[in-house]
Residue frames relative to the residue before (quaternion, step in Angstrom):
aa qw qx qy qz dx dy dz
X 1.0000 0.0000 0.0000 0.0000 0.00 0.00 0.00
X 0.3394 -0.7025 0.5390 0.3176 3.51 -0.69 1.11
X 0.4891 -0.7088 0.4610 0.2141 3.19 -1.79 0.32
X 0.5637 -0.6697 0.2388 0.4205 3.46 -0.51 0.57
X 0.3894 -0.7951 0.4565 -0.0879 3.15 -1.18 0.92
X 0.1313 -0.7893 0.5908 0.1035 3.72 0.75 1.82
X 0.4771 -0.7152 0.5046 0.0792 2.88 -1.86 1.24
X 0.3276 -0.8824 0.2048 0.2684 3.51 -0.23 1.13
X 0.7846 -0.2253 0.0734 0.5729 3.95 -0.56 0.09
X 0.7429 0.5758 -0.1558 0.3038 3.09 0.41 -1.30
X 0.6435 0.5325 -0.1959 0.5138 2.97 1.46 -1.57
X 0.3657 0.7780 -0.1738 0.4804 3.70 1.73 -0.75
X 0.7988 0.2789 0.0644 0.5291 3.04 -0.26 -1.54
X 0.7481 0.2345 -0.3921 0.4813 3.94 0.76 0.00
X 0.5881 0.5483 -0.4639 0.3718 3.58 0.96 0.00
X 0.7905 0.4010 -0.2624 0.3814 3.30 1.23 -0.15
X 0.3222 0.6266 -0.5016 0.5020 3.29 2.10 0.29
X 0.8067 0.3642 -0.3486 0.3083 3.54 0.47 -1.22
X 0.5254 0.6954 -0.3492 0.3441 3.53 1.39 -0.97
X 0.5578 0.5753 -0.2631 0.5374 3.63 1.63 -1.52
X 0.7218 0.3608 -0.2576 0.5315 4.09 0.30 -0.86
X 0.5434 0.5076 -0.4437 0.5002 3.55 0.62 -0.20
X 0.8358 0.4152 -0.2044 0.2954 3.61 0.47 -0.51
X 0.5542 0.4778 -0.2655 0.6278 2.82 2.05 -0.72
X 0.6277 0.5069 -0.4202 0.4154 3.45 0.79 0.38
X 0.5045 0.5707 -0.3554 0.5417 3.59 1.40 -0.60
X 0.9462 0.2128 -0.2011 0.1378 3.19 0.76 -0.94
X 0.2840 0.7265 -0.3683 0.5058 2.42 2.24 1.14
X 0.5012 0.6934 -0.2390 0.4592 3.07 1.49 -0.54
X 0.5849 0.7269 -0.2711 0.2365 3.28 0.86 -0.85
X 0.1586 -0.8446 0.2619 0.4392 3.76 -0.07 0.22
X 0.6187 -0.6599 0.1782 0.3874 3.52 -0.51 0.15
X 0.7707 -0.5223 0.2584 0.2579 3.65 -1.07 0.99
X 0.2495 -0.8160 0.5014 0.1431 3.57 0.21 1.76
X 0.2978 -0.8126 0.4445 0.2309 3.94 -0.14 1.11
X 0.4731 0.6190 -0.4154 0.4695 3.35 1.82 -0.36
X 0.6545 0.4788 -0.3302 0.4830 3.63 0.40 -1.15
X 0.7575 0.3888 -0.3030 0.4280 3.85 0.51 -0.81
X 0.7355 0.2914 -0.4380 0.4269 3.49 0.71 0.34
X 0.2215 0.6285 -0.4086 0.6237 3.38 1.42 0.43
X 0.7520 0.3475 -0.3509 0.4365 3.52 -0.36 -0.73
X 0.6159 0.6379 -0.2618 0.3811 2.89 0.90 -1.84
X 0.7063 0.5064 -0.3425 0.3569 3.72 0.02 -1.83
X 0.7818 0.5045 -0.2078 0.3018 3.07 1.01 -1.79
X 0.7113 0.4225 -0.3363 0.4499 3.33 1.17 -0.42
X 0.3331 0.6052 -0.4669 0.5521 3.85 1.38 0.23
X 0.8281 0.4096 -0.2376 0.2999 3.44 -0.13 -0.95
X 0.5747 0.4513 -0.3030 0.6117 3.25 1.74 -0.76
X 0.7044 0.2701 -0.4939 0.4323 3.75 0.13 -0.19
X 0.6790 0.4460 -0.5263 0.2509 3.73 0.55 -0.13
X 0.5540 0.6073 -0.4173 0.3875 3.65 1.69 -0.15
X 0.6760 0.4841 -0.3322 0.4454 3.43 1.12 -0.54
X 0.6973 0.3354 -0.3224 0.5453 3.92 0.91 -0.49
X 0.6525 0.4137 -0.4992 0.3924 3.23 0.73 0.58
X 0.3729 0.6107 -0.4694 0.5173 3.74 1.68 -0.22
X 0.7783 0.4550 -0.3002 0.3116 3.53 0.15 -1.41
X 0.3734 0.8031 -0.2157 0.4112 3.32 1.42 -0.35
X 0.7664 0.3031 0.0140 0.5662 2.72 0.35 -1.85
X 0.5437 0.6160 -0.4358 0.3676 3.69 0.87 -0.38
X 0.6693 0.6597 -0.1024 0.3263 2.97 1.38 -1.64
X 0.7225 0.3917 -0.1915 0.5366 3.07 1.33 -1.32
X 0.2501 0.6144 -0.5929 0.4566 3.87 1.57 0.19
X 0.7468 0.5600 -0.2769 0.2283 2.99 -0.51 -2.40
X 0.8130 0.3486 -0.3237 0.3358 3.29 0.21 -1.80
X 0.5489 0.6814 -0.3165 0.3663 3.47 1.46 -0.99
X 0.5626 0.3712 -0.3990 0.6217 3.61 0.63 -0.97
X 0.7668 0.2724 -0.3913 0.4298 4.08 -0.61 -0.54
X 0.5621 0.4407 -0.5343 0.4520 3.87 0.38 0.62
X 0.6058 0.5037 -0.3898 0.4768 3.35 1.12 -1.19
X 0.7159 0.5142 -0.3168 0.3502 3.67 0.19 -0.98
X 0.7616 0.3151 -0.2317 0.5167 3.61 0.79 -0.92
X 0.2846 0.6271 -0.4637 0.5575 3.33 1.53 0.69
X 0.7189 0.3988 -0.1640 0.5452 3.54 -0.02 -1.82
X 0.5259 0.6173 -0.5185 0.2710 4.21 0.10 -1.01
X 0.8064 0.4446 -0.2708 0.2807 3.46 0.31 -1.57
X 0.7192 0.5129 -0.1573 0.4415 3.09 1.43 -1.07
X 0.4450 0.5550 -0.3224 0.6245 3.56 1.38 -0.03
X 0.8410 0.1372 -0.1399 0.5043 3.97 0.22 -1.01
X 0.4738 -0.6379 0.4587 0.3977 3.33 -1.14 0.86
X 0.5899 -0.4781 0.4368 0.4824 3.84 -1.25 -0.03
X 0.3858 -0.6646 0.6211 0.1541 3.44 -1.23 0.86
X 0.3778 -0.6478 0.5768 0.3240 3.79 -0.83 0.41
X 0.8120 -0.3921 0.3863 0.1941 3.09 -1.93 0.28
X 0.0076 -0.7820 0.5792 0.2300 3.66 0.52 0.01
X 0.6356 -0.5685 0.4901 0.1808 3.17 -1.53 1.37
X 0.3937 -0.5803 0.6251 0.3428 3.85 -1.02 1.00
X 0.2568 -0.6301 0.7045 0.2018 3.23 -1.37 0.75
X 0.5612 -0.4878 0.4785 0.4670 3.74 -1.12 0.32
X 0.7260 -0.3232 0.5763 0.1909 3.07 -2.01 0.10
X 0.1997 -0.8535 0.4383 0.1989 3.84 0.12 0.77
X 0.4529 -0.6954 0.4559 0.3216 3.62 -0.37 1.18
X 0.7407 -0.4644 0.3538 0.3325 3.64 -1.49 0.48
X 0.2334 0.8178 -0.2961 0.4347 3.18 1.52 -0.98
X 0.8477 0.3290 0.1101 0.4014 2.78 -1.02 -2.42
X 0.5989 0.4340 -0.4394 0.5098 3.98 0.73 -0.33
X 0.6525 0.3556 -0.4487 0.4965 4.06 0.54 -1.05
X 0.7222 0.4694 -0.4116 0.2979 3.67 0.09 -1.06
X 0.6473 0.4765 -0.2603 0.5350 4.16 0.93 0.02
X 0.6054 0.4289 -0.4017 0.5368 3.43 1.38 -0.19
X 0.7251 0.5574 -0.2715 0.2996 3.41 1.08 -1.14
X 0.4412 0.6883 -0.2144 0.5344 2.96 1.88 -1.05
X 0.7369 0.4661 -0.2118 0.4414 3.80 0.50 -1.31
X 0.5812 0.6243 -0.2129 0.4766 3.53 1.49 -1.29
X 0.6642 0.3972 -0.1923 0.6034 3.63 0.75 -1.24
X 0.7084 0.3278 -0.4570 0.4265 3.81 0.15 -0.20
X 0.6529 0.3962 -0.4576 0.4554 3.67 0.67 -0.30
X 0.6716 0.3457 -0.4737 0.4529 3.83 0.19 -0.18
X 0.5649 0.4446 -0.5627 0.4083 3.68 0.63 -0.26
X 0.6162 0.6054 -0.3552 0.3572 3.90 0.61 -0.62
X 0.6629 0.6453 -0.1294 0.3569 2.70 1.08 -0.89
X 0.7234 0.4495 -0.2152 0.4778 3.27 1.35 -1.10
């Protein structure tokens, strides 16, 4: 059995001259671009995105509709809540006592 046998620059560099013209022939080959078929394509794919962004549309105007209807229905479903009274402004005081308070429960947890 013969042993393999690396191919040398040259040999390189013409398989890919010919590999390179081989392709530019395919794609000379090619036939040429029916402009009828491409606006055809075109129209047809205009028309689908206007059917879909006009679905989504209409999705939208579901959505918001059901959340008018609902915050429509909310008030009349829950009685009215009162006003909840401003509470003052807690004095400096009252901030150390609630930290300290908070401090001492985590080391009691802790233990």
């Amino acid at each position: 059995m013969a042993s393999y046998k690396e191919p040398s620059f040259q040999e390189r560099t013409a398989l890919a001259r010919e590999t390179r013209a081989k392709a530019l022939k395919q794609l000379a080959e090619r036939p040429a671009v029916d402009e009828a078929l491409v606006a055809q394509r075109q129209a047809a794919r205009l028309a689908r995105e206007a059917a879909e962004a006009e679905k989504r549309a209409a999705r939208k105007a579901a959505i918001l509709q059901a959340k008018a209807d609902k915050a429509a229905a909310a008030p009349a479903l829950a009685p009215p809540e009162p006003a909840p009274a401003e509470a003052p402004a807690p004095t400096e005081a009252e901030l150390k006592a609630a930290r300290d308070a908070r401090y001492a429960a985590r080391k009691h947890r802790k233990r």
